[in-house]
N, C-alpha and C positions, 0 to 999 in steps of 0.2 A: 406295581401293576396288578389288578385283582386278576386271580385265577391263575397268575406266574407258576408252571411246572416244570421242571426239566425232565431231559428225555424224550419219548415219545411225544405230540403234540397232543392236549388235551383236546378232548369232544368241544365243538364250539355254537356257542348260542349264538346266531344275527339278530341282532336287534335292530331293526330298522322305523326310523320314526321322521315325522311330517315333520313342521316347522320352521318359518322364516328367523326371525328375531326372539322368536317366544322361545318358552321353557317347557312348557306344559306337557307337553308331548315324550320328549326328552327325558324331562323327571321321572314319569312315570315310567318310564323304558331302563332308566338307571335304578331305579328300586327294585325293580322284578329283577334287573342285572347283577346288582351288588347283594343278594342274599341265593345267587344258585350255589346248589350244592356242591361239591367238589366231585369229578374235577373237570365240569362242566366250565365251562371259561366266556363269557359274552363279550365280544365284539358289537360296539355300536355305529350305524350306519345315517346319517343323518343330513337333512339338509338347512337342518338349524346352523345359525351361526354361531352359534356357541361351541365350537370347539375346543376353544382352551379351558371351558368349563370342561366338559366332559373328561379331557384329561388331567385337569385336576384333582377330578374325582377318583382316578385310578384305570378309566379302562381307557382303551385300545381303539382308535373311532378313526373312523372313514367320512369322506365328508363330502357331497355333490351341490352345487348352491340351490335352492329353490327355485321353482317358478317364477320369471319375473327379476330374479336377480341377475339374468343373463340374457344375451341379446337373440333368443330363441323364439320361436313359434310353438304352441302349446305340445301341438305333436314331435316336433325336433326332441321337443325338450327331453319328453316321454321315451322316444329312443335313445336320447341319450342315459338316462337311468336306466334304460335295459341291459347297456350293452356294459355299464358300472356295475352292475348290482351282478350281472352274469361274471364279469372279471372277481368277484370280492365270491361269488358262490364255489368259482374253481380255484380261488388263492386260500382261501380258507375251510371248504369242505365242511359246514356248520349241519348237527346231527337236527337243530332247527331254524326256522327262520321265520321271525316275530314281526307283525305291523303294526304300529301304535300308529291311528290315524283314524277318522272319521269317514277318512274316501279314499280307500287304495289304490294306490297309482295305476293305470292303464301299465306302464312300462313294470310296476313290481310284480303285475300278474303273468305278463309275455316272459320276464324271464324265468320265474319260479314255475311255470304251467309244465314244462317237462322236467324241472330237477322231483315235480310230486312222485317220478315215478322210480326215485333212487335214493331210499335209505334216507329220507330228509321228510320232515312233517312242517308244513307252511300252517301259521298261526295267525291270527288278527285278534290284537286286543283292541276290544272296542267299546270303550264308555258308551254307557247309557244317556238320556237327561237332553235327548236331542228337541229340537223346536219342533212341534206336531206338524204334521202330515210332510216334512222335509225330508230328502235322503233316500229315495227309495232309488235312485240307480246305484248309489252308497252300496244299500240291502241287498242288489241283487246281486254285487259280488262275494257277498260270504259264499257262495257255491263254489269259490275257487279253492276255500283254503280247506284243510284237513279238521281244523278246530276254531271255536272261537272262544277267545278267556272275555270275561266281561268285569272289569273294575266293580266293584261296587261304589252304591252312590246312597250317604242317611237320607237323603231328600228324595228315593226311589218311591214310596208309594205317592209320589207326585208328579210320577215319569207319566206325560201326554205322549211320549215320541214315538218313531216305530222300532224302534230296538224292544221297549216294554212288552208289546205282543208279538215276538216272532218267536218264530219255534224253530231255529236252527241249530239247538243244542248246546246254546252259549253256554259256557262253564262259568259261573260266577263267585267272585269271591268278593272280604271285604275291605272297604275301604283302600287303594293304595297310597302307602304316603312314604316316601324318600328316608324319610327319618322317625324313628319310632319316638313314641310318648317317651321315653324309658330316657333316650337320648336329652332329656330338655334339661339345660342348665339353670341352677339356682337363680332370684331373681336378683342377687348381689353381683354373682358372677358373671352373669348374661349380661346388666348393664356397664360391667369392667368390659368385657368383651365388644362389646360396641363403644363404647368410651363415651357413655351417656354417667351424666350426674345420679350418684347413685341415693342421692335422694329425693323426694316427690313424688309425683303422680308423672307418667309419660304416657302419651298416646302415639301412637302409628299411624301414619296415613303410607296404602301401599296401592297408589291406584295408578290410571296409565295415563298416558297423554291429555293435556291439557290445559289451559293457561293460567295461570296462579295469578292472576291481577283480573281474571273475568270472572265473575260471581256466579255467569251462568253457567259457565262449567262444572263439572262435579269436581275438579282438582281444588277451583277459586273457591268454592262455594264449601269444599270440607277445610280446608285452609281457613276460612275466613272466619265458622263456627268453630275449630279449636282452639284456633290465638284466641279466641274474645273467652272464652271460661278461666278466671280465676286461678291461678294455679298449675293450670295445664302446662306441662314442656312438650313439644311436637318433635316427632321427627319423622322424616319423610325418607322413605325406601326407592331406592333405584335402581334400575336393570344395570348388571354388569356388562352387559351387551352394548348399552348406550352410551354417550358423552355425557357427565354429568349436567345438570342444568343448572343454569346461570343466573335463574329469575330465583332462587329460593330465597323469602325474608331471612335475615337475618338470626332470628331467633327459633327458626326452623332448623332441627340438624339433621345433616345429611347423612344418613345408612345405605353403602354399600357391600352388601354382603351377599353370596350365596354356598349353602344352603340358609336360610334365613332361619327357618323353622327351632331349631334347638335353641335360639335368643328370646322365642319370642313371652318367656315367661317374663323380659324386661320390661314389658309393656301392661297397666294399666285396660287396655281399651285398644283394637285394632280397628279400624275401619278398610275396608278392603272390596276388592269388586268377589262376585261369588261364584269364581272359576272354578273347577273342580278342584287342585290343588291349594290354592289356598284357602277355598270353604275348609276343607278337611284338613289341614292344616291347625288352623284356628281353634277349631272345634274340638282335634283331637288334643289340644295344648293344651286345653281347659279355660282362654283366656275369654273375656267379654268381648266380641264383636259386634260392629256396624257392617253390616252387607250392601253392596252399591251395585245393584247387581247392574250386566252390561247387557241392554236391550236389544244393541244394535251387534251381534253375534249372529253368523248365519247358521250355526247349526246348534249350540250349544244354551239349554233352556236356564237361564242366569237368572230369571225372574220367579221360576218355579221351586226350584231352588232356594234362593231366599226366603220367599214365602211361608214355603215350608219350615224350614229354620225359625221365624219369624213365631208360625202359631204354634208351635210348638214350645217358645220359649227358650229355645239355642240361640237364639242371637235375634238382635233387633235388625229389618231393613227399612231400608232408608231406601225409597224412589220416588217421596218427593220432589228431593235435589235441591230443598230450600234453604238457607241457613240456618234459618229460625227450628226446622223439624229435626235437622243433626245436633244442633246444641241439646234437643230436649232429649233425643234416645241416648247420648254421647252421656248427659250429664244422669240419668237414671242407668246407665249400667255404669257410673263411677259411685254412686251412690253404693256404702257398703251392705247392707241391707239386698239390692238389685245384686251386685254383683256379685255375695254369695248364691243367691238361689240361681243364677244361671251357672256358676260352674258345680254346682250340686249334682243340675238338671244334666248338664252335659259327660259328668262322669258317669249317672246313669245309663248316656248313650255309649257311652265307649265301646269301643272295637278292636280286635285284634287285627293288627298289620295285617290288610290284604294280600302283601306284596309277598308276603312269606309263601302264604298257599298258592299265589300265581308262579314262584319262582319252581315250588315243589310241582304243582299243574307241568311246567315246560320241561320238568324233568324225568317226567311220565311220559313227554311227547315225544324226548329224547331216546331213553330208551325203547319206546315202541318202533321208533323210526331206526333203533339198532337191532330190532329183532324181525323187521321187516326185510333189514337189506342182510341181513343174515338168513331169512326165510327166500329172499331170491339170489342168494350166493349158491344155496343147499339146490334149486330147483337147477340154476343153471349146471349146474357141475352134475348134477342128475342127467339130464338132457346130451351133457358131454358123452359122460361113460354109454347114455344108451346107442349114442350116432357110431363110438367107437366099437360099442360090441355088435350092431349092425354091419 
């Protein structure tokens, strides 16, 4: 268990993160979690169903279903997370308490709005790279929390959103990613580890729903461009979360894994949609990418992003959705020639784990929030002695 002490009970972090089915949220809540300093301890609080991953991973997790997963009304719902999130603020007594999410909950603000006033510092880590002009009732809640940490994003000076111009003090750091570059396994090893043929060329297909026998889709239509190159072995990545699928061709193999990230020097060529973890992911692995970015996202800017990637020479995107334009970027970054200068281009960008300085960030918040309720421990017991020498 990360943070395991005996004795007294360690200082504890809440990490509380959004999430139906996804990871995204979550990931990034387990990276700032698994590198706090000692002997700060995280606790995550989540409505992802990922559970068993979390514990996997090592920590300590709390778990409420999401919106929609329960036969609620949007307000029920919301009290009902107040009155969880108040039970887990008095069973555990965390010196802070983290929000990874884009829109914090109505119920996480009701119950945290009076713990603000007792030796505890409410946090909102809030990625940038939001769709332009979306999110401003989102915005108007940073006035709740104490701080806000802001992920860093390589594709930020392409941020349209409103997070890019606010001025509420966001603390920024870079990049966060789960798993450090440091961490990447050899590409012998990596492909023993997946139990891929350890010789040839492999490409990755890691994208989300869609039909593998319909061309129009971006699943069919990347599928369809990589079986047809020459040489290529495919393998296609699946949420741990889901039932494996049933439609995969044959010569398609199936990865599932999480964390994915440290494998992915077994791959050739990744094609991928251009979520924040996995852009950065890719990027920081050094590997050649295709980016598919997802349009239809309500807050998070998947196009702008790629783009950016795109002209700069980090990775090729792909939003035509044709087969004919994924065979062309697919087969010039297997070209060795292409797929030197883009991992050249990309160690150039490299960055220091974000997650390190967010984690060191929460443990600044930590102890301010212990020298706060130590500055109203000192005030109240002042107050005492002056009533009793009255």
């Amino acid at each position: 268990m990360i943070g395991r002490t005996r004795g007294a009970p360690a200082p504890r972090v809440l990490l509380c993160t959004t999430n139906g089915i996804g990871l995204g949220h979550l990931t990034r809540a387990m990276a700032i979690g698994r590198r706090l300093p000692s002997p700060l301890t995280p606790v995550v609080f989540t409505t992802s169903q990922a559970v068993p991953v979390v514990r996997e991973q090592g920590f300590l997790v709390e778990h409420l279903p999401s919106p929609g997963a329960v036969p609620l009304d949007a307000m029920d719902w919301e009290l009902l997370y107040q009155q969880r999130l108040a039970h887990l603020l008095a069973t555990y007594d965390p010196a802070v308490i983290l929000f990874d999410g884009v829109h914090p909950y109505l119920g996480f603000l009701m119950a945290t709005r009076r713990r603000r006033q007792r030796h505890r510092r409410v946090v909102w880590c809030r990625r940038g790279m939001w769709q332009p002009g979306v999110g401003a009732r989102a915005m108007e809640r940073a006035q709740h929390f104490d701080a806000i940490l802001e992920p860093g994003d390589l594709a930020a000076p392409a941020d349209r959103g409103l997070t890019a111009t606010a001025e509420d003090g966001a603390h920024r750091v870079d990049p966060v990613l789960l798993c450090d570059p440091s961490e990447q396994r050899p590409r012998a090893e990596a492909r023993r580890e997946l139990g891929l043929d350890p010789s040839g060329r492999w490409a990755l297909v890691q994208l989300g729903a869609g039909a593998i026998n319909d061309l129009s889709s971006t699943v069919g239509a990347a599928l369809a461009a990589l079986r047809a190159i020459p040489g290529l072995r495919v393998a296609f990545a699946e949420s741990t979360l889901t039932p494996p699928r049933e439609d995969l061709p044959d010569d398609v193999t199936r990865v599932r894994r999480y964390p994915l990230a440290p494998d992915l020097s077994a791959f050739d060529v990744v094609l991928t949609a251009a979520g924040y973890n996995t852009f950065h992911e890719c990027l920081a692995a050094g590997v050649p990418t295709v980016l598919a970015p997802n349009t239809a996202t309500q807050r998070d800017d998947q196009l702008a992003r790629a783009r950016f990637a795109a002209r700069h020479g980090l990775a090729r995107c792909w939003e035509e959705g044709t087969v004919d334009s994924l065979r062309a970027h697919v087969e010039a970054l297997l070209d060795p020639e292409g797929a030197t200068a883009v991992r050249n281009r990309l160690a150039g960008w490299a960055r220091p784990n974000g997650a390190v300085a967010a984690a060191r960030f929460l443990a600044e918040q930590a102890h301010a929030a212990g020298a706060r309720g130590l500055e109203t421990t000192a005030a109240a017991a002042a107050d005492a002695t002056r009533e009793r020498r009255g």
